[in-house]
C-alpha positions in Angstrom: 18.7 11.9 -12.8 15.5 10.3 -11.8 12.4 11.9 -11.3 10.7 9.1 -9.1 9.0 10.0 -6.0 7.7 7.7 -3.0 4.1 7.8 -2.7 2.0 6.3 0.0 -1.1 4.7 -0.6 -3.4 4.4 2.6 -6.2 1.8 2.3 -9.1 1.5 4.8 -12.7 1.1 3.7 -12.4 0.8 -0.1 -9.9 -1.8 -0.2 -10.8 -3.5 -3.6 -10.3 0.4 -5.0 -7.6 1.0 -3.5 -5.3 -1.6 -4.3 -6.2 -1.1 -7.5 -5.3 2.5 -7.6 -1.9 1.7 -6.3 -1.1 -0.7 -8.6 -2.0 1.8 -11.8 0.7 4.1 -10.0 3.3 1.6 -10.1 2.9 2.4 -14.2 4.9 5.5 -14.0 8.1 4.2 -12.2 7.6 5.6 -9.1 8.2 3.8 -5.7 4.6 2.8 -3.9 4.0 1.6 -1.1 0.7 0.4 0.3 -0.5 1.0 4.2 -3.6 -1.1 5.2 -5.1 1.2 8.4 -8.8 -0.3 8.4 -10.2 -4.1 9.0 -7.7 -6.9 7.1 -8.0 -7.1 3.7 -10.4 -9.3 2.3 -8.8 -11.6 -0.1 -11.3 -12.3 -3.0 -10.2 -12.7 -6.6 -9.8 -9.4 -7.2 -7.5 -7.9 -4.0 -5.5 -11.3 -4.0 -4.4 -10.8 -7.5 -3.6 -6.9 -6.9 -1.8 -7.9 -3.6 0.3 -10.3 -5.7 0.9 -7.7 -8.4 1.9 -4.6 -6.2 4.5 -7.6 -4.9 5.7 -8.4 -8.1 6.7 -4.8 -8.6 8.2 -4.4 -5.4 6.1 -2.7 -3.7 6.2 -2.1 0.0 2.8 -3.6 2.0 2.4 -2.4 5.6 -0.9 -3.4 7.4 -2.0 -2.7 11.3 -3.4 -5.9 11.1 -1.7 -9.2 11.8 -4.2 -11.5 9.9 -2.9 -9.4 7.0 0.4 -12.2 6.5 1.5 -10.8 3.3 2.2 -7.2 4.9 4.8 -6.1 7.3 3.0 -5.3 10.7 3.3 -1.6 12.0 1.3 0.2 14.3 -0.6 3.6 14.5 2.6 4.9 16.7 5.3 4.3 14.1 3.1 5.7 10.7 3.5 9.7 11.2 7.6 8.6 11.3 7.0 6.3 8.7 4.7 8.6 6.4 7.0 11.5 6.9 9.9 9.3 3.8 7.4 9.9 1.1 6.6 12.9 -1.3 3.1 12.3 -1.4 0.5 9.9 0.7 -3.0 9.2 -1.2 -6.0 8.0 1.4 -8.2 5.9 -0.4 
């Protein structure tokens, strides 16, 4: 039996701090995934190599933004549906 959960991590303004924060949950086992809501993410050192991790552990990116190309577009009508599959959504 397996006591994962999904958890939702929702990034707008503090991306850097968010990304990060997702990828320390991906420590425990549990199935993350990463929603993008604010301006694209700005891909400096830092975010690049956390967006590269959180892929490397199979973590699901979702952005509202289309510039962000390594996320899978949705909009603002699909993410209550969308939210509604996890056990616990984080705003960061």
């Amino acid at each position: 039996m397996s006591d994962s959960k999904k958890i939702a991590v929702i990034v707008s303004d503090r991306q850097d701090e968010g990304l990060r924060m997702a990828l320390g949950l991906t420590l425990e086992g549990d199935e993350i995934s990463v929603f993008n809501l604010g301006s694209p993410i700005e891909m400096n050192d830092g975010n690049e190599m956390n967006v590269e991790a959180l892929g490397e552990f199979d973590c699901l990116l979702y952005s509202v933004n289309e510039k962000d190309a390594a996320f899978t577009q949705i909009n603002m009508h699909n993410m209550p549906a969308k939210l509604l599959e996890f056990n616990d959504v984080l705003s960061y």
